[in-house]
N, CA, C and O atoms as CSV, one atom per row, in Angstrom:
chain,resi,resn,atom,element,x,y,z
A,1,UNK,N,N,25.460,-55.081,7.688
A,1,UNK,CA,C,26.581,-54.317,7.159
A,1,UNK,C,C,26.196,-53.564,5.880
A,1,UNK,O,O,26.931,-53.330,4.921
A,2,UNK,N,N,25.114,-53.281,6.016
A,2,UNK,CA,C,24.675,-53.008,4.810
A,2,UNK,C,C,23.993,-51.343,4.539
A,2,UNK,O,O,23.566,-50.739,3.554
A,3,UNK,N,N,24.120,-51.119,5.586
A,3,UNK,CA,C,23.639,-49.477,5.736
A,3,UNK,C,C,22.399,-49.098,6.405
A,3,UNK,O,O,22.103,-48.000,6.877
A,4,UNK,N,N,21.581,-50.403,6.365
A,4,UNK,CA,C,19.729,-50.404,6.827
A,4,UNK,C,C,19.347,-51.480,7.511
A,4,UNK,O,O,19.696,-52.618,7.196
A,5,UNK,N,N,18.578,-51.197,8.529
A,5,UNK,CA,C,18.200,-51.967,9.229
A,5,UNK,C,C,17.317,-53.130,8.229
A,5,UNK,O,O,16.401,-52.861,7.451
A,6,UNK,N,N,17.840,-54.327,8.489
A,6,UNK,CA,C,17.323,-55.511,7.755
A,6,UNK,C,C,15.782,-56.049,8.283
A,6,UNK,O,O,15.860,-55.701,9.461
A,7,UNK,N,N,14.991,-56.419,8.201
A,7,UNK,CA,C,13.681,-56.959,8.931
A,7,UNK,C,C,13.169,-58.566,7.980
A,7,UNK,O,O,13.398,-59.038,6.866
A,8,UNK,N,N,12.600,-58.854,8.862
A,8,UNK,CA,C,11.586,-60.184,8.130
A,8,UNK,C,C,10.316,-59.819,7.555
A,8,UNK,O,O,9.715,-58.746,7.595
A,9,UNK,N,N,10.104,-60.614,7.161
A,9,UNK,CA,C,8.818,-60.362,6.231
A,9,UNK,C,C,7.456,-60.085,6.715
A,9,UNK,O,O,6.451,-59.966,6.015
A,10,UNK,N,N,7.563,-59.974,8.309
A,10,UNK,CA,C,6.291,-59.324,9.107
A,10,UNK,C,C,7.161,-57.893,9.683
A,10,UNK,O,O,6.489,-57.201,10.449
A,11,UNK,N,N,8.190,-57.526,9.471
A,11,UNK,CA,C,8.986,-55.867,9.641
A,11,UNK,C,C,9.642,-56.081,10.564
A,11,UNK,O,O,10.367,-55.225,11.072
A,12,UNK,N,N,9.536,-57.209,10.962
A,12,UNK,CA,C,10.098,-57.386,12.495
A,12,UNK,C,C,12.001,-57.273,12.515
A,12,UNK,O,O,12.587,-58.043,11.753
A,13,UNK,N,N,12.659,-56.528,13.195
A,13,UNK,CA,C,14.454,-56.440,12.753
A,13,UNK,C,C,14.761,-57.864,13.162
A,13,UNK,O,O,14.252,-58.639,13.972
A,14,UNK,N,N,15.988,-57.951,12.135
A,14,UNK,CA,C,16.501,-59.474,11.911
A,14,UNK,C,C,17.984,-59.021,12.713
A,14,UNK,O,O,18.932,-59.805,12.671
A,15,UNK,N,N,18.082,-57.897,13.332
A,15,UNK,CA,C,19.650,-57.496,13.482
A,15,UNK,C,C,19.210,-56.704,14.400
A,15,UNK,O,O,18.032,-56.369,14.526
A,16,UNK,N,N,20.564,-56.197,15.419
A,16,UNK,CA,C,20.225,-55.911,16.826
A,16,UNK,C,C,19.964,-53.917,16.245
A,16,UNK,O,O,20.134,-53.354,15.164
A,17,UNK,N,N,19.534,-53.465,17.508
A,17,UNK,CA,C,19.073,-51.825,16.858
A,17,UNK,C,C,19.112,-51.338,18.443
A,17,UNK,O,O,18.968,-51.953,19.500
A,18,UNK,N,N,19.279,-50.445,18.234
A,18,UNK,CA,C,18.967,-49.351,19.211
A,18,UNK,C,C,18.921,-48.269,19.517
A,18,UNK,O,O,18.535,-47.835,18.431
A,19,UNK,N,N,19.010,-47.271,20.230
A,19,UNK,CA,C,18.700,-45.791,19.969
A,19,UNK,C,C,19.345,-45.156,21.387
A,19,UNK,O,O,19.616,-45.715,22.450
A,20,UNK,N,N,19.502,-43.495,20.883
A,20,UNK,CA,C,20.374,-42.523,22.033
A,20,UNK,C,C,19.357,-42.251,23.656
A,20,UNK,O,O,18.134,-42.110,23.638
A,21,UNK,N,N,19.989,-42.233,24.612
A,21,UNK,CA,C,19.197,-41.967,25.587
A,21,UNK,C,C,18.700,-43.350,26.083
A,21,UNK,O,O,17.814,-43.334,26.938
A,22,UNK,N,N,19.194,-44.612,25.622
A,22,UNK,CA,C,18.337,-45.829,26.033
A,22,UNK,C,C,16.785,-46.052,25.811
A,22,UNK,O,O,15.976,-46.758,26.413
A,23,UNK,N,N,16.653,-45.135,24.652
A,23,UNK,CA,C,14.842,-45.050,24.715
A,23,UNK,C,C,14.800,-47.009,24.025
A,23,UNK,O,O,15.565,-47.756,23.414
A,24,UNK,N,N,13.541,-47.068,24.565
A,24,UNK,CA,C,12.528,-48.200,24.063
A,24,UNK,C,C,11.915,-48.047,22.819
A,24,UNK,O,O,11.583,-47.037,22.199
A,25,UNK,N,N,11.813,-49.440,22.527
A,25,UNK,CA,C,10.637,-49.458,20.895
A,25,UNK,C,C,9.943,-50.343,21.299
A,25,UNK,O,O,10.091,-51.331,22.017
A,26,UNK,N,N,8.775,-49.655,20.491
A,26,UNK,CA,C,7.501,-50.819,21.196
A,26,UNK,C,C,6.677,-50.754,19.695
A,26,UNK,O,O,5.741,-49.954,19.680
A,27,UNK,N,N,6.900,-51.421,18.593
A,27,UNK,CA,C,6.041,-51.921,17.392
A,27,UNK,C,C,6.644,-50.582,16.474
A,27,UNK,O,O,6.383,-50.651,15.273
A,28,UNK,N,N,7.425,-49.378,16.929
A,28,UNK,CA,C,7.694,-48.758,15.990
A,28,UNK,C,C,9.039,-47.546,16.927
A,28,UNK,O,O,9.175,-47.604,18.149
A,29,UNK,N,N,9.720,-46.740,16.195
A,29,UNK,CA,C,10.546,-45.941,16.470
A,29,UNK,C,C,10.109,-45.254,17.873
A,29,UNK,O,O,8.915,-45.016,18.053
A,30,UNK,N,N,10.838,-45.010,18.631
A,30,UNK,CA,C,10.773,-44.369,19.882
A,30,UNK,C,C,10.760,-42.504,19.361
A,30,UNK,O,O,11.633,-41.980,18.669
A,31,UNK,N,N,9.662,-41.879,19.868
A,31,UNK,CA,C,9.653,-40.458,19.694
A,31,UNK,C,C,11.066,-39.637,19.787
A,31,UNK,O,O,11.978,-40.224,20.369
A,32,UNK,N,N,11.290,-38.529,19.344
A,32,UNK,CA,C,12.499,-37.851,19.123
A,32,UNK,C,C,12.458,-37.409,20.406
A,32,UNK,O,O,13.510,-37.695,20.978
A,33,UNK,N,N,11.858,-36.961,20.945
A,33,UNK,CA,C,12.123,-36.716,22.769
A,33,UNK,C,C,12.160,-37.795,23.589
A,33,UNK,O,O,12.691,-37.615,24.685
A,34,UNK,N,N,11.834,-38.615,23.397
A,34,UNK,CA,C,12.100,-39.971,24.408
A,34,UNK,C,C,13.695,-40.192,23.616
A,34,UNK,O,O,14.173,-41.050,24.358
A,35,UNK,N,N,14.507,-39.979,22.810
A,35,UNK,CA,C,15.932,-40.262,22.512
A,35,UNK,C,C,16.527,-39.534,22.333
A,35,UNK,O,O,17.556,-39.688,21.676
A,36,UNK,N,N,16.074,-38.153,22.946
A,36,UNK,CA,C,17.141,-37.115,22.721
A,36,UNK,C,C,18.048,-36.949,23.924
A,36,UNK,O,O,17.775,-37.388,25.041
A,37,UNK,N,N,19.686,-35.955,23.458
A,37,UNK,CA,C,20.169,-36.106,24.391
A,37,UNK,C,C,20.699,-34.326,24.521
A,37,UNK,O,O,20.662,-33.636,23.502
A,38,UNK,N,N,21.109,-33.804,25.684
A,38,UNK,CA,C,21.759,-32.569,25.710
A,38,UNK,C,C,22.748,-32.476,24.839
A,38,UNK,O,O,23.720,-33.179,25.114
A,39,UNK,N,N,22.819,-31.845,23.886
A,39,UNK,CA,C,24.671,-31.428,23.448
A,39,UNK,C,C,24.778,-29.785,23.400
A,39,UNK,O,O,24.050,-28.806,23.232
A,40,UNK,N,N,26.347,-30.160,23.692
A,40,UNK,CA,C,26.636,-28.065,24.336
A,40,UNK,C,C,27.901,-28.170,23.293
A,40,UNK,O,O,28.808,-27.364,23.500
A,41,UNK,N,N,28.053,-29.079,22.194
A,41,UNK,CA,C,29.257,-28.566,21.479
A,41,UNK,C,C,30.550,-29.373,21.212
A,41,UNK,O,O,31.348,-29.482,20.282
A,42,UNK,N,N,30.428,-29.772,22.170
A,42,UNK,CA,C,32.130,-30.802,22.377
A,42,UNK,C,C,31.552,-31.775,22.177
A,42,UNK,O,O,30.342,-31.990,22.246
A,43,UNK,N,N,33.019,-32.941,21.709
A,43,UNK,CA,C,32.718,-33.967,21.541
A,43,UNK,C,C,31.633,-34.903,23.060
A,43,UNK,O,O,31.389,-34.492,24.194
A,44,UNK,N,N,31.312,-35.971,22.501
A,44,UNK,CA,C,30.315,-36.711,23.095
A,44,UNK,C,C,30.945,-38.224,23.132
A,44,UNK,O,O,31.690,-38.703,22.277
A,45,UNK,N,N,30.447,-38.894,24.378
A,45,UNK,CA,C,30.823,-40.662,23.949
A,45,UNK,C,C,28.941,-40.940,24.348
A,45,UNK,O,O,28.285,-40.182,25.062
A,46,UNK,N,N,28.703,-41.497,24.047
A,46,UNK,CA,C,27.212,-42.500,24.349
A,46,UNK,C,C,27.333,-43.950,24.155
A,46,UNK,O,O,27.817,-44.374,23.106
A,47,UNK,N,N,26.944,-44.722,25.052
A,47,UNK,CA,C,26.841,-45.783,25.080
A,47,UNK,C,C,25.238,-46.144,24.763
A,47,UNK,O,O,24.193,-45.667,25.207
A,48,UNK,N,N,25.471,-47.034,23.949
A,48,UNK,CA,C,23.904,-47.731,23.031
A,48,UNK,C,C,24.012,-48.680,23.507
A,48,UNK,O,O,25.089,-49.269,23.606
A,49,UNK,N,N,22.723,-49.167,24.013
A,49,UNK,CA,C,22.106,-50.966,24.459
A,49,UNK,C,C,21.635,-51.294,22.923
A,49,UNK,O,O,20.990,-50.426,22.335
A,50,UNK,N,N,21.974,-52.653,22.190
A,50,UNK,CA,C,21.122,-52.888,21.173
A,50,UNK,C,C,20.381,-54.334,21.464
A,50,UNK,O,O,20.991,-55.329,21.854
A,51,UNK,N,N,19.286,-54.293,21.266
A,51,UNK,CA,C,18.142,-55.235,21.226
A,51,UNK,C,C,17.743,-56.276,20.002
A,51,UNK,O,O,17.346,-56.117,18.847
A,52,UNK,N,N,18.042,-57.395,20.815
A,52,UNK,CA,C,18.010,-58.351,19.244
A,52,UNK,C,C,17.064,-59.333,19.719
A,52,UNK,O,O,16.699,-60.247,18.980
């Protein structure tokens, strides 16, 4: 609740995370094209999987 993703003392997240498009993380942030999504303007809903 704190604004930032929290981690342990090897970086590892202590709190669930996830990203647009369902992309994967594998030891670091998923590329901006593996989580991008179309937008044409109007509002949007997305559903996020988060990984804990």
């Amino acid at each position: 609740m704190n604004g930032k993703l929290d981690t342990n003392r090897l970086g590892a997240p202590t709190e669930g995370y996830g990203f647009s498009n369902d992309a994967k993380a594998f030891l670091k942030a998923p590329s901006f094209g593996a989580a991008r999504f179309p937008y044409g303007g109007q509002n949007v809903a997305l559903t996020i999987s988060l990984s804990y």
